[in-house]
C-alpha positions as a printed NumPy array, in Angstrom:
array([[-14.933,  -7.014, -13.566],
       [-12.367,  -7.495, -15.716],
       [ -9.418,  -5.243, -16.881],
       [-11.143,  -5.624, -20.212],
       [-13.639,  -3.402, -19.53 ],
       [-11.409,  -0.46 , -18.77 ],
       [-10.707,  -0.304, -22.724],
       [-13.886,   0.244, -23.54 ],
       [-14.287,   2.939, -21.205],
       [-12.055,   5.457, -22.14 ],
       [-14.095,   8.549, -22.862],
       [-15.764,   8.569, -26.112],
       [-16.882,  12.045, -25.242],
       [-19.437,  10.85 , -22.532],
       [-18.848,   7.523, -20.632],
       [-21.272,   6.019, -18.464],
       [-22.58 ,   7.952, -15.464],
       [-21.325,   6.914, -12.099],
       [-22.266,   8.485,  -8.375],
       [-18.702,  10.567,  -8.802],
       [-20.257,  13.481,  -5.595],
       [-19.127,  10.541,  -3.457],
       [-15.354,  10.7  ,  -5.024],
       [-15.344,  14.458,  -4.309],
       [-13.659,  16.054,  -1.55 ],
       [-16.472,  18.345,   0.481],
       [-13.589,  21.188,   0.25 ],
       [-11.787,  22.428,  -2.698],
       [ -9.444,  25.576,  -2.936],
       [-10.315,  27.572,  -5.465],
       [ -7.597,  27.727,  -8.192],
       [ -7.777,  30.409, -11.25 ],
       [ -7.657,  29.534, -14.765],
       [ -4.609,  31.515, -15.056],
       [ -2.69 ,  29.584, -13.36 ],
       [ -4.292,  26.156, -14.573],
       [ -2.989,  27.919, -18.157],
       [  0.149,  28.766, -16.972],
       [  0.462,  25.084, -16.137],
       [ -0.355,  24.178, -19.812],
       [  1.801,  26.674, -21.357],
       [ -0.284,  28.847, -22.577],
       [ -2.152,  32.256, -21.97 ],
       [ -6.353,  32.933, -21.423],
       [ -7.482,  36.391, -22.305],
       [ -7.621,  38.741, -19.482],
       [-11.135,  38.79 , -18.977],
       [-10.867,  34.846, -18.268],
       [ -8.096,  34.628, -16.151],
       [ -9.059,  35.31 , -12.932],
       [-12.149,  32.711, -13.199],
       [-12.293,  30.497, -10.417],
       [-11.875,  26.469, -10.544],
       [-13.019,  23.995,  -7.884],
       [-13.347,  20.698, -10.125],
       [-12.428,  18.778, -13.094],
       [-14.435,  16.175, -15.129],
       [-14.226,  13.993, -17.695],
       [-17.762,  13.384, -18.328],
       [-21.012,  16.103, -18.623],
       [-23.442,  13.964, -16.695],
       [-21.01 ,  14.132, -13.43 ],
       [-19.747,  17.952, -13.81 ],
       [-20.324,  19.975, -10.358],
       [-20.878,  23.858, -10.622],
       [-17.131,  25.552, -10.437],
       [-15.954,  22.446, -12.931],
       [-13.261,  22.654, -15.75 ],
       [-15.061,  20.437, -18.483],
       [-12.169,  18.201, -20.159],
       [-13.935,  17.279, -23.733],
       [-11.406,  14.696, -25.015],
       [-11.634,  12.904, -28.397],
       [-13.183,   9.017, -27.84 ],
       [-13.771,   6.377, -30.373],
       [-16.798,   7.389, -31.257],
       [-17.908,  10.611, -29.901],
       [-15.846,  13.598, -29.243],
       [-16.63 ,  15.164, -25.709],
       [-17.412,  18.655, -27.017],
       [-20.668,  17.204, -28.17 ],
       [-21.615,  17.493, -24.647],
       [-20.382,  21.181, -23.817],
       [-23.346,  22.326, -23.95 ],
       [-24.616,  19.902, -20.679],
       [-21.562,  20.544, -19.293],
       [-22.243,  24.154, -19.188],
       [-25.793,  23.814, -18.051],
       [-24.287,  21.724, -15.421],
       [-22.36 ,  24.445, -13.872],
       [-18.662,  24.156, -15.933],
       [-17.236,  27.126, -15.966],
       [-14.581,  26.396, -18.33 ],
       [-13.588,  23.918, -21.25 ],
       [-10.403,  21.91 , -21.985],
       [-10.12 ,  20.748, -25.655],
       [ -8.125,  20.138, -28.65 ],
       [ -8.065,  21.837, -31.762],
       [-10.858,  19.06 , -33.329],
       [-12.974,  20.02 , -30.404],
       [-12.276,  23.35 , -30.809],
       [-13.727,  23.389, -34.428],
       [-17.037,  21.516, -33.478],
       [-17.849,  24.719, -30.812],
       [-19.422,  27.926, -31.666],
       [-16.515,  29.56 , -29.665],
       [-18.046,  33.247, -30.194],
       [-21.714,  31.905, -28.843],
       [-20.373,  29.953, -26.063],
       [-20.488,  31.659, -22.308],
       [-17.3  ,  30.401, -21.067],
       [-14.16 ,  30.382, -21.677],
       [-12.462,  27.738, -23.865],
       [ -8.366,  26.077, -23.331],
       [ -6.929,  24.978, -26.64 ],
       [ -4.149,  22.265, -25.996],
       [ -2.227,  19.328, -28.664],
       [ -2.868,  16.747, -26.204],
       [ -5.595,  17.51 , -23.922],
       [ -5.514,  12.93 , -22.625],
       [ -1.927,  13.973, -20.96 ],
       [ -2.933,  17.427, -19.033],
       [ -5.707,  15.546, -17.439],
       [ -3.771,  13.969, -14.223],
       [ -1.383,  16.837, -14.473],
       [ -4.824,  19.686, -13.887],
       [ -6.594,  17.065, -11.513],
       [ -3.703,  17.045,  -9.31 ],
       [ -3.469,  20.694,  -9.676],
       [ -6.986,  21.337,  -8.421],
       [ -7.43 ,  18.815,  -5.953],
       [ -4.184,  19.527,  -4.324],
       [ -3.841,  15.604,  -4.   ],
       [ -0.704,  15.007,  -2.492],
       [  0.672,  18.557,  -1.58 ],
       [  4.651,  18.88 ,  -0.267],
       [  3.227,  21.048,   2.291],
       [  0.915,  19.24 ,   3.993],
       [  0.456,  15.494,   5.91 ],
       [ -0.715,  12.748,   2.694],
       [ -2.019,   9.28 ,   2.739],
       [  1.054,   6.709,   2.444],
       [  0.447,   5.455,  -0.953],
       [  0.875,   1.817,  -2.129],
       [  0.448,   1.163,  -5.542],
       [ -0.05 ,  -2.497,  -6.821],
       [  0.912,  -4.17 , -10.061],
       [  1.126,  -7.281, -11.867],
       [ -1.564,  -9.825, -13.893],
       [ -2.657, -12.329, -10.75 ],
       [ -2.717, -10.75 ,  -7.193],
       [ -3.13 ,  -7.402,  -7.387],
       [ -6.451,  -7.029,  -5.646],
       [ -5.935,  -9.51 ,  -2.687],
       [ -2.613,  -8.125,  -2.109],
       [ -4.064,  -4.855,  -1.468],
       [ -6.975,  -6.209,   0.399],
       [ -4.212,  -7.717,   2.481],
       [ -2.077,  -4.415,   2.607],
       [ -5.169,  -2.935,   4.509],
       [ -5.812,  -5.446,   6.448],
       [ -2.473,  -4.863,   8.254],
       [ -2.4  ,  -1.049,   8.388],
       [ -5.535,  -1.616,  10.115],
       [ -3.805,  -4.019,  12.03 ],
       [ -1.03 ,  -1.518,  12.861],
       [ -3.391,   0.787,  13.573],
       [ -3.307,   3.094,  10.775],
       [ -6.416,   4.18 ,   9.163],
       [ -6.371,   3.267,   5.216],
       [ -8.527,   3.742,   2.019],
       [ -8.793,   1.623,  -1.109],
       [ -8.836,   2.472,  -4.544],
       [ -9.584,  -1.423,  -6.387],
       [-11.46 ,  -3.465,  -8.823],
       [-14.414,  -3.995,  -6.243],
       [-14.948,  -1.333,  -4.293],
       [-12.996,   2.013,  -3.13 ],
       [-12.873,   2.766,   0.654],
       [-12.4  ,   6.342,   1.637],
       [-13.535,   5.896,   5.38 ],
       [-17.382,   5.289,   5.598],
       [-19.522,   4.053,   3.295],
       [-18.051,   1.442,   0.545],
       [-18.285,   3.168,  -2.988],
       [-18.106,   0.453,  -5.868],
       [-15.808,   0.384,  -8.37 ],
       [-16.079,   0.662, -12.079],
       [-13.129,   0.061, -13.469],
       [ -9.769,  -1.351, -12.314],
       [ -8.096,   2.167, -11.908],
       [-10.428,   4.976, -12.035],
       [ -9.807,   7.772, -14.273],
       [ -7.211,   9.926, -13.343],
       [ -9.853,  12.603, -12.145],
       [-11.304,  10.414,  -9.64 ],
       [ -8.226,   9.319,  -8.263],
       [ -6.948,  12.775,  -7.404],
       [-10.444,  13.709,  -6.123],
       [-10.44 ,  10.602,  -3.695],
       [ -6.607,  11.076,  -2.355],
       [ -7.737,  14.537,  -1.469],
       [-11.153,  13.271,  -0.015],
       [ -8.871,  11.261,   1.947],
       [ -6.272,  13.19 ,   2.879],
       [ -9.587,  15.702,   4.304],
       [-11.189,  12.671,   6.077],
       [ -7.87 ,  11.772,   7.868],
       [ -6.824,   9.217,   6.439],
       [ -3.281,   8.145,   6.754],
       [ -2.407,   5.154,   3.656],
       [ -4.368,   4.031,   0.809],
       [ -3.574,   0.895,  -1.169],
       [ -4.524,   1.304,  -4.73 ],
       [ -4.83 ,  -1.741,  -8.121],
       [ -2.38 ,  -0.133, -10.806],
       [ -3.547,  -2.04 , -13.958],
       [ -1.664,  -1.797, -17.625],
       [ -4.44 ,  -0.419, -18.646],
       [ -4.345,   2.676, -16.25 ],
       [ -0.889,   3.219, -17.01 ],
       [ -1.788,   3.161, -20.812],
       [ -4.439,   5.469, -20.639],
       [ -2.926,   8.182, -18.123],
       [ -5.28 ,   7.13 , -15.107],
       [ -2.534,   7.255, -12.688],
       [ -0.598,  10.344, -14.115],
       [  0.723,  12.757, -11.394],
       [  0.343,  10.101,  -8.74 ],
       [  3.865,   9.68 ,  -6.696],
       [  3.494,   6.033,  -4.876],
       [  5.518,   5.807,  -1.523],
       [  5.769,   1.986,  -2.306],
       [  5.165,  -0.006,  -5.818],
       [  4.82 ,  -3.598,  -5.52 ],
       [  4.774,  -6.039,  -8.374],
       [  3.263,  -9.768,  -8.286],
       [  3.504, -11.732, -11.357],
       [  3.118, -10.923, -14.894],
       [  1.878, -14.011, -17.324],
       [ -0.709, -13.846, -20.466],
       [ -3.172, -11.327, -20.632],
       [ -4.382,  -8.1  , -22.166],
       [ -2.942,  -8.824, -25.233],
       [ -5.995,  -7.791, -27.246],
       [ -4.297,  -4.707, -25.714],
       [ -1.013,  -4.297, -25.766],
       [  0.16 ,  -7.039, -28.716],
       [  3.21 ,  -9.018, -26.985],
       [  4.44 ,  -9.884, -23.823],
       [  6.982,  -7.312, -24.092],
       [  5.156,  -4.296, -24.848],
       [  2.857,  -5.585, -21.905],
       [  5.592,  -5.927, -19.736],
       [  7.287,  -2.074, -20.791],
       [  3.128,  -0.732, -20.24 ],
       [  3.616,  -1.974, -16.165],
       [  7.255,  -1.112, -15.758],
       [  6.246,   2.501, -16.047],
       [  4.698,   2.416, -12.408],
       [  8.561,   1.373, -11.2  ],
       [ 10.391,   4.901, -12.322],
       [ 11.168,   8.134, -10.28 ],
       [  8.249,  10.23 , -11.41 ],
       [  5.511,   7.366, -10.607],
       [  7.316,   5.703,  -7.283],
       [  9.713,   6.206,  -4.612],
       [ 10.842,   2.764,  -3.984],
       [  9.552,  -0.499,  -4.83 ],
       [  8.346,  -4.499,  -3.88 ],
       [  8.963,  -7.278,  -6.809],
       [  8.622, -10.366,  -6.735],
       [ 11.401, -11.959,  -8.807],
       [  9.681, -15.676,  -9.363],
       [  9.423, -15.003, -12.909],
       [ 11.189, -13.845, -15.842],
       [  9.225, -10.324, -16.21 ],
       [  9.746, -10.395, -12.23 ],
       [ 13.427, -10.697, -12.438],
       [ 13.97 ,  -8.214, -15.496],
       [ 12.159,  -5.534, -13.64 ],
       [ 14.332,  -5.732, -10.648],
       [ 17.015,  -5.095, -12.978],
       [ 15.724,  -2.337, -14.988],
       [ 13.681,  -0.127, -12.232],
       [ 14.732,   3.287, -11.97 ],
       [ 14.099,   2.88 ,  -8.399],
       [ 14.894,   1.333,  -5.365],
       [ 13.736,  -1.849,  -5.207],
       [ 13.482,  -4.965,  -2.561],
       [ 13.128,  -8.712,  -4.299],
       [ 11.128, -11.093,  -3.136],
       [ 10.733, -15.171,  -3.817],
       [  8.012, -17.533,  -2.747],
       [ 10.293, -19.98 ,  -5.002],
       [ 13.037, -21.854,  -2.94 ],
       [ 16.238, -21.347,  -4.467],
       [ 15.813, -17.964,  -5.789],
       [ 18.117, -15.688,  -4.998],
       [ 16.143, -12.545,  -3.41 ],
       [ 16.295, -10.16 ,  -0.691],
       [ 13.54 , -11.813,   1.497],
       [ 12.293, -15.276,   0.556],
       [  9.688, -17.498,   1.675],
       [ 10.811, -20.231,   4.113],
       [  9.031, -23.283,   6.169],
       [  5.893, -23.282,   4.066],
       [  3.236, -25.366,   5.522],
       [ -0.276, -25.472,   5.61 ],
       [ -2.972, -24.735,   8.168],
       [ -6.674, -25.172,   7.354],
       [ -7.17 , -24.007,   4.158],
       [ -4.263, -21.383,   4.544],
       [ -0.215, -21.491,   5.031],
       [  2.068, -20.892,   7.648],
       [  5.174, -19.359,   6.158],
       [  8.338, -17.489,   7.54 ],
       [ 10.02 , -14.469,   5.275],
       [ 13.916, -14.287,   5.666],
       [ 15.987, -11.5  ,   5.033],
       [ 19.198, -11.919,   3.29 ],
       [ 20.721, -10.627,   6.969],
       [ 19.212, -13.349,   8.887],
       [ 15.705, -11.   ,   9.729],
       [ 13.038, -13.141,  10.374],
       [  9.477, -12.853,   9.929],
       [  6.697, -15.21 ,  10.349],
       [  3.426, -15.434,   8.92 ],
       [ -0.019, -17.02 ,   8.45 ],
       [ -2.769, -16.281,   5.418],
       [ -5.758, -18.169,   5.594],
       [ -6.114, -17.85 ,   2.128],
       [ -5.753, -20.76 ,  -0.018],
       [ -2.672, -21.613,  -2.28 ],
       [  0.594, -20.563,  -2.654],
       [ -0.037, -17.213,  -4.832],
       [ -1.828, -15.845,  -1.479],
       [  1.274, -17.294,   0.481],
       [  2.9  , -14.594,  -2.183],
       [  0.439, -11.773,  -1.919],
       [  0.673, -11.737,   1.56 ],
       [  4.401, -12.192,   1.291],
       [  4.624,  -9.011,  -0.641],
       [  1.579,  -7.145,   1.009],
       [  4.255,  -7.635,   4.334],
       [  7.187,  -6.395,   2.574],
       [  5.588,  -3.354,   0.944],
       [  4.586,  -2.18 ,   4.611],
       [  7.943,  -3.194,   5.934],
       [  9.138,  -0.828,   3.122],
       [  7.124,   2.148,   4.133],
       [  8.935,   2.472,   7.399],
       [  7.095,   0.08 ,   9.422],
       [  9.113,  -1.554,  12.63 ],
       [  9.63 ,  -4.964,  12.258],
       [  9.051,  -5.876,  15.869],
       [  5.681,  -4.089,  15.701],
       [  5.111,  -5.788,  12.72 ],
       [  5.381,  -9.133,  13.992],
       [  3.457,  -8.421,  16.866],
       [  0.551,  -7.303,  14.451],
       [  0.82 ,  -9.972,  12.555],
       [  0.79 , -12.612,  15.521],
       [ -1.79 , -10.952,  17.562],
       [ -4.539,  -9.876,  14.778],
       [ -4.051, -12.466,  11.495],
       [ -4.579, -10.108,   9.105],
       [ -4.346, -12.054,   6.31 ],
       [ -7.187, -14.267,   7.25 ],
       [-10.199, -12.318,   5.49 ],
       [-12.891, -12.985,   2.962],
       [-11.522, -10.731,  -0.038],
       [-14.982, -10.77 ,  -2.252],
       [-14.557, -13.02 ,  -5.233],
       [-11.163, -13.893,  -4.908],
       [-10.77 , -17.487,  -3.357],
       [-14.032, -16.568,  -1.716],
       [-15.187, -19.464,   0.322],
       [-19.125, -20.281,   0.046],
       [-19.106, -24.238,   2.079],
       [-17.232, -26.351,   3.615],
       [-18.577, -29.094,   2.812],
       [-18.514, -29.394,  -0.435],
       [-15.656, -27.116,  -0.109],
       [-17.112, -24.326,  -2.583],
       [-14.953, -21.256,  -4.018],
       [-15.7  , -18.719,  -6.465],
       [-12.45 , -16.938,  -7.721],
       [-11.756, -14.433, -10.385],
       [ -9.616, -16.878, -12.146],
       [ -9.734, -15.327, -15.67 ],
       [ -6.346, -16.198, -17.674],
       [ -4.353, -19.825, -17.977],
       [ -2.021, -19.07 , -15.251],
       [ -4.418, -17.632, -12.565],
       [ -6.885, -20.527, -13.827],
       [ -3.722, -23.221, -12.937],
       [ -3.061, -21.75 , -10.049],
       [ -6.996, -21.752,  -8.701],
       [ -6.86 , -25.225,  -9.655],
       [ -4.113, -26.678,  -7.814],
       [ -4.832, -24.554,  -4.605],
       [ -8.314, -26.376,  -3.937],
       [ -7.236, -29.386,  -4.549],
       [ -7.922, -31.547,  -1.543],
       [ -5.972, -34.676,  -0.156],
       [ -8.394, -36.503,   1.048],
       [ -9.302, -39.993,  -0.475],
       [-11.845, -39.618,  -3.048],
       [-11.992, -35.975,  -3.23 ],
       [-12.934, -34.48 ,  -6.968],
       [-12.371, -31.098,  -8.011],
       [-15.39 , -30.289, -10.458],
       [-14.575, -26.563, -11.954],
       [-16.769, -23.896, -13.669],
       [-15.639, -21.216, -16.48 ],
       [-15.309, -19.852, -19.595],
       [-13.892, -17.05 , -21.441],
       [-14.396, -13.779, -22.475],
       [-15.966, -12.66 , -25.66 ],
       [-13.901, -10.285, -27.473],
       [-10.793, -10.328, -25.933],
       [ -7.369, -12.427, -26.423],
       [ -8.545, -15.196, -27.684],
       [ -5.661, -17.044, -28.232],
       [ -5.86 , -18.044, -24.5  ],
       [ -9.394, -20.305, -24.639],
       [ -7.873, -23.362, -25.699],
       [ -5.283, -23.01 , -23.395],
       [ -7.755, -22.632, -20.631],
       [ -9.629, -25.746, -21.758],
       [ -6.166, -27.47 , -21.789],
       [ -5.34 , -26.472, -18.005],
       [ -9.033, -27.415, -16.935],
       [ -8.901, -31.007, -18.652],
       [ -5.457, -31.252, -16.585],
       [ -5.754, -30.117, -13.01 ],
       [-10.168, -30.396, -13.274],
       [-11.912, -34.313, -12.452],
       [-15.108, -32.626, -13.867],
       [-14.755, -29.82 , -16.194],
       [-17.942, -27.738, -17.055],
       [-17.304, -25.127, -19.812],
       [-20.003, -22.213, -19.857],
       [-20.37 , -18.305, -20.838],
       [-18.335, -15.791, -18.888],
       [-18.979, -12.517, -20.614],
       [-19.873, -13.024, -24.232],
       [-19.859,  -9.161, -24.658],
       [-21.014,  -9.208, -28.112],
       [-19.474, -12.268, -29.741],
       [-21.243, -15.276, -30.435],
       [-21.215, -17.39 , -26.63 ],
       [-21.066, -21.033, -28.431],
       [-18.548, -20.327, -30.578],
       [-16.623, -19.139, -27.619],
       [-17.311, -21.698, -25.796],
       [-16.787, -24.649, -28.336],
       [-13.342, -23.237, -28.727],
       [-12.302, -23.54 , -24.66 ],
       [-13.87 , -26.832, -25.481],
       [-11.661, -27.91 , -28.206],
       [ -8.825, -27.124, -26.035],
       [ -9.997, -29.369, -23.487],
       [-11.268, -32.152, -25.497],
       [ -7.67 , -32.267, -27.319],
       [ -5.558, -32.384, -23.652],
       [ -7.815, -35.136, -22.54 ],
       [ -7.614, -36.807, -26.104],
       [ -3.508, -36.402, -26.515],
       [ -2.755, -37.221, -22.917],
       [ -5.097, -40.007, -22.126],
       [ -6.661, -37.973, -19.237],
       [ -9.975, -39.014, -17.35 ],
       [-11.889, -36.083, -16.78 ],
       [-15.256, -35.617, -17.648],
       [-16.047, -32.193, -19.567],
       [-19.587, -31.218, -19.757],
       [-21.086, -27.794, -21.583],
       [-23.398, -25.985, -19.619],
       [-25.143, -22.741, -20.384],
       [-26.736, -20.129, -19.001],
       [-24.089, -20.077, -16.352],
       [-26.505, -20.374, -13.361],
       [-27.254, -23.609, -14.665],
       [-23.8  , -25.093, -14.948],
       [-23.632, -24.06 , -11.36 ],
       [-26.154, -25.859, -10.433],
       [-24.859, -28.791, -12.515],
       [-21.726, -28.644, -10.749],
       [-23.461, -28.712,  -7.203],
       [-25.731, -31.424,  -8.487],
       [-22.447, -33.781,  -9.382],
       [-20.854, -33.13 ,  -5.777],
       [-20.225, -34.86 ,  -2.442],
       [-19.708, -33.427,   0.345],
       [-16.142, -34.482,  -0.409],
       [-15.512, -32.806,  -3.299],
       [-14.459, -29.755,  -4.324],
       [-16.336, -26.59 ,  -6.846],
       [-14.39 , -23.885,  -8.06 ],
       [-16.482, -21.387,  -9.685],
       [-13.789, -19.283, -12.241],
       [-13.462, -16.275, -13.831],
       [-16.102, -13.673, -13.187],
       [-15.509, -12.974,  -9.165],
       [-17.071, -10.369,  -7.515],
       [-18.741,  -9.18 , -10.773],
       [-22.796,  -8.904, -10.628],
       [-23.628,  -8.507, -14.074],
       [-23.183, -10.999, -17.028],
       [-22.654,  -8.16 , -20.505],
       [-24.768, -10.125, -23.753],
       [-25.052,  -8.57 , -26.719],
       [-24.647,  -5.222, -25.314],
       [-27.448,  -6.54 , -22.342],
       [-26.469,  -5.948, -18.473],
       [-27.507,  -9.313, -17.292],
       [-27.852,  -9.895, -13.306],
       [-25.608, -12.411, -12.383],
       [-23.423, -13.431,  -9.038],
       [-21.219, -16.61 ,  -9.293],
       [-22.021, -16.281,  -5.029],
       [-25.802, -15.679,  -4.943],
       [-26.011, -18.48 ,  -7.258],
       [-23.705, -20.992,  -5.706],
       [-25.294, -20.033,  -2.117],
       [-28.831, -21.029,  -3.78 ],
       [-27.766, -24.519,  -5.407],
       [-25.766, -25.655,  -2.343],
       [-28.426, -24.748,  -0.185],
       [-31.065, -26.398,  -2.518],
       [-29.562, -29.676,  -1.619],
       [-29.201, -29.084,   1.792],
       [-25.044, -28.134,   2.03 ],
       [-24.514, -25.616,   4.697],
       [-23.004, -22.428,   3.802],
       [-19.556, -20.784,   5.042],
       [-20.212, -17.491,   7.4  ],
       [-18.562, -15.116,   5.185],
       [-15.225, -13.443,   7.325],
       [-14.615, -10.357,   5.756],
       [-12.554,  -7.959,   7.902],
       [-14.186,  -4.959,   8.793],
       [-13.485,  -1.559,   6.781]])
C-alpha cells in the first residue's frame, strides 16, 4: 500500500473497520476519568470522575466496553455522528471539541462528555496514558523507529531479522503486516493511528517482547500517529520526491520527517548522510546522532567499504571512523539494500549491542538474506523475476539498475505505472527513467483511485516516449492494461535470460478503481504467467517470525 492511502484515512468521524481486538492488550489498568482530565487540563463533574477507563478509540465500529470514544472532526463526517454506536458499543465516555459538542444532546446522553480545543493532539497523549505503553517503571520493548522515502520497510524487516538473530524476541509495526509474537496481523496503513500503536507496545510489552522495529512515515508524523512514542533509536534512509500532493515542497517534506529526530520523539539516532536532506539532518537533529555512507568518499562515522557482489546480493564491510570493522552480507539485490542493511546494523549497534556478538550473528545466521514481501521479492530465476514496491523516480531508478544482469544478451523488460490522484508531477519522470535504464518498457494502471487510468497512463507515456525520442534510445515501450495482462505480456516477451521487474504496487492485494476494491497481486499473477510457460518458480525464503 502506499503512503497515499494514509491521507485518506484520517478519521472522517468513522474510518474503515479493521480487526483492532487483535491490537489490544488482554490486560488494561483501569485509569479514572479524573485523572485522564487532569491530563487535559480540565475538570469532569464529580459524579463523573471516578468512572473507570480501560480503552481508547478512534472509530465506533472497533470501541470495546470500558472505551473513551475520541469523536474527532474528519473531512466529511464529524465522529460524534457515531456517539450514539459508540455508546451502544460499551464507551463509557466521549472526547470532543466544541463542534462536536454542539451536534450532541449533552442533557439526553448517558455518559459523560470531555470538551477540549484540539481533541487530534490529546489522542497519543490519552492512548499512552491508558495503555501504559512505555512506563519508566517497568521493562519496555527497545524501540526502533524508521524514516525516510525508499527503505524504510526492508530496513526494518532487516532490523528483526538480526534481533532475532541476537536472540532477542521483536515485534513489527510496518506497511505489510504488524508482528506482536504469534499470529501476523496485516497492516492498513503505513503507521497506524496513534491508538493502535500504544495498544500494540503494551500488547507487547505483556507478551514479552523485548524490541519492536516500527515504519515512521511523514504522514504519521503529520497526523499525530506517533505522538507520545519515545524511540530508543531513529534511523533515517533517504529522502527524494514524494508525498508532495501532501506536504507541497521538498522542504516542508523534509521539516514533516525531521520531527522523529528531536528529544521528545528519540533518544539517539542512525542517518544516512548520502544525500543532501541526509546531510542537513545530521546537522540539525536535536539528538545524538551516528552518520552513515554507502557513498565512497563521504565523510561519515561508519561507511561502506569493499562492496562486492555475491549471487544476487553484496558483500560489504562497515568501518568506523576508529578503525572498527564490521563485515557484512545481504542477499538482497542492489546497493539501497547494501544501505538498509548498512543502517539496520548500525541502529542495533546503537542500541547497546556488542560488536563482537554482533559479528558473530551476522556471520553465523545471514540475517539479511530474507524474502521481505514485495520488496525486491524474487518469483524465478530463470527469467530472473522481481516484484518491488518501486513507486517514485528514485526508488523506480534504483529497482532498475539493481536487476540489471551482466550477462550477454540479458534484457530488462519492466512493468508500472502511477498513481491516480497523487503528485503527479512525477509520471513523466517515471516514464523518462523507464525509457532509460528499461530494454522493454510496459506502462499500465497502478491504482487509478478515481482518476481517469488512460489519461494517467498516456502521461507516464509521454515521458517515456520523449526520453527515447530526445536521446535516441532503443527501448521498446508498449501500453498494457488491465495490469494482469501486461504481466503476462511481459512474461510472454522473455527468455530465460532476461530480466522482469514488476514496479510499484508490492505486497498490495487490491487494485482501488473508481472507488472499487479490485483483487490484485503483482506475485499471484507473475507466479501464474511464468508458470504458464513452463519457468520454474523461486521457493520463497522468508525468515521465520
Amino acid at each position: 500500500m502506499s503512503e497515499q492511502n494514509d491521507a485518506a484515512s484520517i478519521p472522517s468521524g468513522n474510518p474503515p473497520a479493521t480487526d483492532k481486538a487483535g491490537f489490544r492488550p488482554a490486560v488494561v489498568e483501569s485509569v479514572s476519568l479524573e485523572t485522564i482530565a487532569a491530563s487535559l487540563g480540565i475538570v469532569v463533574p464529580p459524579d463523573s470522575a471516578k468512572t473507570s477507563v480501560t480503552g481508547v478509540s478512534l472509530n465506533s465500529r472497533t470501541v470495546e466496553p470500558g472505551d473513551l470514544y475520541l469523536a474527532l472532526p474528519g473531512a466529511a463526517r464529524h465522529g460524534a455522528d457515531f456517539v450514539p454506536q459508540a455508546v451502544s458499543a460499551g464507551a463509557v465516555a466521549v472526547l470532543t471539541d466544541e463542534d462536536g459538542a454542539r451536534k450532541l444532546a449533552l442533557d439526553d446522553l448517558s455518559i459523560p462528555v470531555l470538551i477540549v480545543s484540539s481533541p487530534r493532539a490529546a489522542v497519543g497523549p490519552l492512548a499512552a496514558l491508558i495503555y501504559r505503553s512505555q512506563p519508566h517503571d517497568e521493562a519496555v520493548p527497545t524501540l526502533f523507529g524508521v524514516t525516510g522515502t525508499n527503505g524504510k520497510t526492508t530496513t526494518t524487516y532487516f532490523i528483526n531479522a538480526l534481533l532475532r538473530a541476537l536472540g532477542r524476541n521483536p515485534g513489527l509495526i510496518g506497511t505489510i503486516e504488524i508482528l506482536a509474537g504469534g499470529e501476523a496481523i496485516p497492516s492498513l496503513l503505513t503507521t497506524p493511528e496513534s491508538t493502535d500503536v500504544h495498544a500494540l507496545l503494551a500488547l507487547m510489552r505483556e507478551r514479552g517482547l523485548d524490541a519492536a522495529s516500527m515504519e515512521v512515515s511523514s504522514h504519521a508524523l503529520s497526523f499525530h500517529r506517533v505522538d507520545s512514542v519515545t524511540f530508543d533509536v531513529a534511523g533515517f534512509t533517504n529522502l527524494t520526491q514524494d508525498h508532495l500532493d501532501l506536504h507541497g515542497s521538498m522542504d516542508e517534506y523534509f521539516r514533516t520527517k525531521a520531527k522523529l529526530f528531536s528529544t521528545s520523539r528519540a533518544r539517539r539516532a542512525v542517518v544516512t548522510v548520502d544525500d543532501e536532506w541526509g546531510r542537513l539532518l545530521a546537522e540539525e537533529a536535536g539528538i545524538p546522532v551516528t552518520t552513515l555512507s554507502a557513498v565512497p568518499g563521504t565523510d561519515a562515522d561508519w561507511t561502506v567499504e569493499s562492496a562486492k557482489q555475491r549471487g544476487l546480493g553484496n558483500d560489504f564491510e562497515l568501518r568506523h571512523r576508529d578503525g572498527t570493522l564490521l563485515r557484512v552480507h545481504t542477499g538482497l539485490p542492489g546497493d539501497f539494500n547494501v544501505a538498509n542493511a548498512a543502517l539496520a546494523t548500525l541502529m542495533v549497534l546503537d542500541s547497546g549491542a556488542d560488536p563482537q556478538t554482533l559479528q558473530a550473528a551476522l556471520d553465523e545466521y545471514d540475517p539479511f538474506t530474507l524474502s521481505v514481501p514485495g520488496r525486491m521479492q524474487l518469483i524465478s530465476d530463470a527469467p530472473a523475476s522481481v516484484v518491488d514496491f518501486a513507486h517514485n523516480p528514485d526508488a523506480l531508478a534504483r529497482a532498475l539498475k539493481a536487476v540489471r544482469s551482466q550477462e550477454p544478451g540479458s534484457r530488462v523488460i519492466v512493468v508500472f505505472g502511477a498513481t491516480g490522484q497523487r503528485d503527479q508531477g512525477k509520471r513523466p519522470t517515471m516514464g523518462a527513467i523507464a525509457a532509460r535504464l528499461a530494454d522493454v518498457v510496459i506502462i499500465s494502471d497502478d491504482d487509478p483511485h478515481d482518476e481517469d487510468a488512460a489519461t494517467i497512463r498516456s502521461e507516464v507515456l509521454a515521458g517515456a516516449k520523449a526520453a527515447r525520442e530526445s536521446e535516441q534510445l532503443t527501448c521498446e515501450i508498449v501500453e498494457a492494461y488491465p495490469r494482469e495482462l501486461a504481466i503476462r505480456r511481459a512474461v510472454e516477451l522473455a527468455t530465460e535470460r532476461d530480466t522482469i521487474l514488476i514496479a510499484g504496487r508490492g505486497h498490495e492485494v487490491w487494485q482501488e478503481v473508481k472507488g472499487v476494491n479490485l483483487a490484485l497481486d503483482d506475485r499471484v499473477e507473475l507466479r501464474a504467467a511464468l508458470t504458464a510457460r513452463r519457468f520454474r518458480i523461486s521457493t520463497d525464503k522468508r525468515i521465520e517470525s
